[in-house]
N, C-alpha and C positions, 0 to 999 in steps of 0.2 A: 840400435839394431838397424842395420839395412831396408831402406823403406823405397818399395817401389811406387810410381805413378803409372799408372793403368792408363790409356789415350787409345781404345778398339771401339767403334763403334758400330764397326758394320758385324750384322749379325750376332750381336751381343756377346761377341768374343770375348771383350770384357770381364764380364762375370765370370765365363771360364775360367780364364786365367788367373784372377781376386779368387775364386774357390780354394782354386790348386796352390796357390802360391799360403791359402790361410792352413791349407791342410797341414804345407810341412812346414809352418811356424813363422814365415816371413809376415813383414809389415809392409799393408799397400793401402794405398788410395785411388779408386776409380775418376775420372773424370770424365764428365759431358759438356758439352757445349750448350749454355742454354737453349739456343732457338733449331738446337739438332738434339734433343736429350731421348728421343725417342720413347719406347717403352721399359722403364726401371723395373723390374722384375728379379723374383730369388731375392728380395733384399735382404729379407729375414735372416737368411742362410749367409752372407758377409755382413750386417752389422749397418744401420742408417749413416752411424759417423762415418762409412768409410766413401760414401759416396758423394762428390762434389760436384755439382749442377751450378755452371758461369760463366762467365765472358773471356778475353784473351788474358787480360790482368790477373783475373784469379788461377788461369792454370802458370803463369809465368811465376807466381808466389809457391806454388805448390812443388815448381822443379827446381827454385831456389832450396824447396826442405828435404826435395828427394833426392836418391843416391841415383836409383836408374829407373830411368824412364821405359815401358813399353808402348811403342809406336806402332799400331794398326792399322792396317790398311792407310791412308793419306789423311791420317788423321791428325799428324803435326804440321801438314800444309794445311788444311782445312781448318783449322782451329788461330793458330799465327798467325797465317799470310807466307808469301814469297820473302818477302823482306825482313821479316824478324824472323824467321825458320832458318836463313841464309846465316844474320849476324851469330844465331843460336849455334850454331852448328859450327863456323869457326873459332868463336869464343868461349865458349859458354862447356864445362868439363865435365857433365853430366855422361853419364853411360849411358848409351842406346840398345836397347833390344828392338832390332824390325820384325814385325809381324805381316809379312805382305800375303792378299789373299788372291788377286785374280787380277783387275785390269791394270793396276798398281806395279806389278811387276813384269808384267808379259807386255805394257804398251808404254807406261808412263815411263819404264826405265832406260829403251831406247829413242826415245821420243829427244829430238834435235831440236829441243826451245831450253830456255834457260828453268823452269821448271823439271824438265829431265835432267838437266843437268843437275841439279840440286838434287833430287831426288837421288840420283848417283852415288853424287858425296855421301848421303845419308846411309845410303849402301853398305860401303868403302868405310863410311866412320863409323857404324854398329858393330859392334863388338861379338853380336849372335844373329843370325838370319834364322829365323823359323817358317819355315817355306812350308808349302802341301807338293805333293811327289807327282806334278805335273811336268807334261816334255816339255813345253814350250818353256816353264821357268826354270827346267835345270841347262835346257839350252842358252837360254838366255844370261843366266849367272857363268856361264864358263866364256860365254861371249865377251862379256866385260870383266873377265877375271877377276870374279865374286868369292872368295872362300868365307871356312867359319860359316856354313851354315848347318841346319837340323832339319833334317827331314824329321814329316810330324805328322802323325794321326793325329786330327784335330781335334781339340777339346769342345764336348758343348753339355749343355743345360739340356737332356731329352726328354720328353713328357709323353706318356701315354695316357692319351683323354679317354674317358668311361667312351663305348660304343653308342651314338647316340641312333635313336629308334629313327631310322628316316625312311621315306618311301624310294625303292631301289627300282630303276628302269630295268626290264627285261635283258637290255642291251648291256653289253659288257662293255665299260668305260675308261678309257682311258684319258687322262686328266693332264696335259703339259702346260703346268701354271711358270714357268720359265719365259724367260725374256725373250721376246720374237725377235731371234736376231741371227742372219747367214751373210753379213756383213756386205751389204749391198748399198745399203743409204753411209754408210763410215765415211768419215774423213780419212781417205789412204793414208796422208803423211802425218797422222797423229794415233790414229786408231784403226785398229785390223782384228778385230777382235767376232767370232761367231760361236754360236750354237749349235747350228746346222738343224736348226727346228725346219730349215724348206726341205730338207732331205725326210723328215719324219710326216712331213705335211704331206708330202707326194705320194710317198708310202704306203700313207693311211688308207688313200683315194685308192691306189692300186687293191688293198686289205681287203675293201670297203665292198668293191666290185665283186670281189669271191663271197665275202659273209657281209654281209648289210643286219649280222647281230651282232656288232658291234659300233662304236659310235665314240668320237671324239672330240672334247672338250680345253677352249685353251684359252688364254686371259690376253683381255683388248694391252699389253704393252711387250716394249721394246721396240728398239733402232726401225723394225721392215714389220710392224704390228700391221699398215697399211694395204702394203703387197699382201700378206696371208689373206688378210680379209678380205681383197680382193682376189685373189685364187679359190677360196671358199663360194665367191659369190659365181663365179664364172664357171664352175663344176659343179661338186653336187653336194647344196646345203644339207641337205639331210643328213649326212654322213658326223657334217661338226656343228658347235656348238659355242658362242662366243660370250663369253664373262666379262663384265668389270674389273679391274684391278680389285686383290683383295689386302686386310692386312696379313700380319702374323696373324693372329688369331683367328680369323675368318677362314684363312686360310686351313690352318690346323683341324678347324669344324669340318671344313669341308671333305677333307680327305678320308672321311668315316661315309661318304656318301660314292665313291669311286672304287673302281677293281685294280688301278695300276698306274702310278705315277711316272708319267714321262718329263728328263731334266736334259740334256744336251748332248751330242756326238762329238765334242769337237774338242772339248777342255781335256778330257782323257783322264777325270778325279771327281771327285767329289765337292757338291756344295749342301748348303743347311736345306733347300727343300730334298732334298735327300734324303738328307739325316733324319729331317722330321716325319719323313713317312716312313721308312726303315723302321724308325724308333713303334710305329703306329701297325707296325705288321702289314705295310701295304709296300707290295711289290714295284720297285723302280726299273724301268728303262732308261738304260745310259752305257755312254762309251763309259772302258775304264781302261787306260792304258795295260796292256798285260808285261808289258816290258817295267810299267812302273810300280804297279801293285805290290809285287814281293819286297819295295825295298819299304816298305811299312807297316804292312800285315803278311801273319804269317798261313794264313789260307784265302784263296780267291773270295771275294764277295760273294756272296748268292742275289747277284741282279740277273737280269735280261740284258746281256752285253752285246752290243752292236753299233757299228759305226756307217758303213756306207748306205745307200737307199734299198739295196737287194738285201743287205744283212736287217734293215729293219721291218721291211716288207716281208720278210719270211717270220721273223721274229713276231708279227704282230699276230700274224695266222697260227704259229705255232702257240700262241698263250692266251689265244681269245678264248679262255676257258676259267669260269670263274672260281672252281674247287682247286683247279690246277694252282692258280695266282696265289690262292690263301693261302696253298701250302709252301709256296716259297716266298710268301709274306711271312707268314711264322719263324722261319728258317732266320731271313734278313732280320727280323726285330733281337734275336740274339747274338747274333754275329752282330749289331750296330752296340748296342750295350755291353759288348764286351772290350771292346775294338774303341769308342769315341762316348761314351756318358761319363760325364766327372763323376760319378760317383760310383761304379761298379769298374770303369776300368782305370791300368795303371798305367799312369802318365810320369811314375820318378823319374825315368831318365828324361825328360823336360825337365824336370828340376835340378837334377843334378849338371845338364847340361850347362842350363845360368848358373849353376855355381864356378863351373870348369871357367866358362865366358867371365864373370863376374870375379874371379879370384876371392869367393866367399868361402866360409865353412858351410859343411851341410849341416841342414838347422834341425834333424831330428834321426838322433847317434840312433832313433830305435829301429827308425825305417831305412836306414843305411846299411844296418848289418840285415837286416830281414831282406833288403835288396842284393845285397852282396856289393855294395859301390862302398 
């Protein structure tokens, strides 16, 4: 049987993907890197044996056993090196599926050092590109005359935590636990990459001035983490509120204590702090590309979409209401579980796609014809 090697580590992609691929009868193996293994979670649900926790030599033993490799985010440079990923890649007949999620494709893959270059080839030699339905990365793959890829509503592992009993400010809160980043401190000729959190910060302040009943909360990291905190200090602390980094988990607690998760203007898609409050029935503020959105789901999201500082500044007045937000929290947590939870919604055509990619049979004649593929 065709046996995949799983290599996601960012955001436990991973596990998605080992789900789905056990659902319709493939044979995988996950890999971590030991001193990057992260949080191992859902084991139960793919199986102890299939999980492998080591060094560069034990995943190089594991791609000698496997047919095709999935490649997530710079998880094949990160794990090998430049140098054995290089000879891997010329020699070595392994099938690549790339999984690229955000700065991987949008920075590292025009990036003018010999790591973008490679990273290219890796492109150029993957057999499937599984992309998210961002502009800048379908500009970017037509730029380098990239084909053979899938646009993909992305799989994840979503949890709905019990409500826990906490004590709630009067103030309506909004929560931007996202990477402080409007791309100010970057290295121009490596990285360009923003969020446009100073357009949401400005925003706020302007919000803040009409209703001072509401209040804003954001977490001490990312690239321009400095600047914010100092525009906070130089205006008017009262309005925000500055946190420690949290983890997953801390994170996931915390969102049962906020009226509205703010994630970025700039990417124009979706990432996991999204998903995870979506999943949690808490309302997200964020750009969503409206030219990109149809080409993966088949109704608009029920977010707060806005991209420039007028669109968020009106947007923040228009929802500082806390019965309002619930109700299109409600909204959002089933449109997310329909649309991205491996286990309610349908992701066949990603399986059938690697099979197209892969020159496999589909591995389950029942859900083929129940598909119609």
């Amino acid at each position: 049987m065709t046996k995949f090697v799983i290599l996601c580590m960012h955001c436990d992609y991973d596990f998605s993907i080992a789900f789905l691929l056990k659902r319709y009868g493939f044979d995988f193996v996950i890999f971590r890197l030991r001193q990057a293994s992260g949080m191992i979670k859902d084991i139960n649900e793919l199986g102890r044996n299939k999980i492998v926790v080591g060094d560069r030599d034990d995943l190089l033993s594991l791609i000698k056993k496997g047919d095709i490799v999935i490649n997530g985010t710079n998880s094949l440079f990160y794990t090998l090196g430049l140098k054995r990923i290089f000879y891997y890649l010329f020699f070595k007949r392994n099938k690549i599926i790339t999984w690229p999620t955000g700065s991987d494709i949008s920075e590292l893959s025009v990036e003018k050092t010999f790591h973008g270059f490679v990273y290219r080839f890796l492109l150029h030699r993957s057999i499937l590109k599984v992309i998210p339905p961002y502009p800048y990365v379908l500009r970017n793959l037509k730029e380098l005359n990239i084909s053979n890829y899938f646009l993909l509503k992305y799989p994840y592992f979503l949890k709905k935590l019990k409500p826990v009993d906490e004590f709630r400010e009067s103030k309506v809160i909004f929560f931007c636990p996202s990477n402080i980043d409007f791309c100010v401190t970057d290295n121009k000729k490596n990285r360009n990459s923003s969020k446009g959190t100073d357009r949401f910060l400005r925003a706020f302040l302007r919000a803040y001035q009409e209703n001072n009943s509401i209040k804003c909360i954001f977490l001490d990291r990312g690239q321009d983490k400095e600047i914010a905190k100092d525009f906070v200090r130089k205006n008017c602390s009262d309005a925000f509120e500055i946190l420690e980094p949290m983890t997953r988990k801390e994170l996931e607690d915390y969102f049962h204590k906020v009226d509205c998760v703010v994630d970025q203007f700039d990417v124009g898609g979706f990432g996991m702090i999204s998903m995870e409050a979506l999943a949690q029935g808490k309302p997200v503020m964020i750009y969503i590309n409206k030219n990109c959105w149809p080409l993966v789901y088949d109704e608009e999201p029920p977010v707060i979409n806005c991209q420039t500082e007028d669109e968020i500044y009106h947007a923040i007045l228009q929802w500082a209401d806390r019965k309002k937000l619930q109700g299109l929290g409600e909204r959002a947590e089933k449109w997310v579980r329909k649309y991205h939870d491996v286990h309610t919604a349908d992701f066949s055509e990603f399986i059938f796609r690697v099979c197209l990619a892969a020159g496999l049979e589909w591995p389950r004649k029942d859900l083929a014809k129940e598909h119609k593929f």
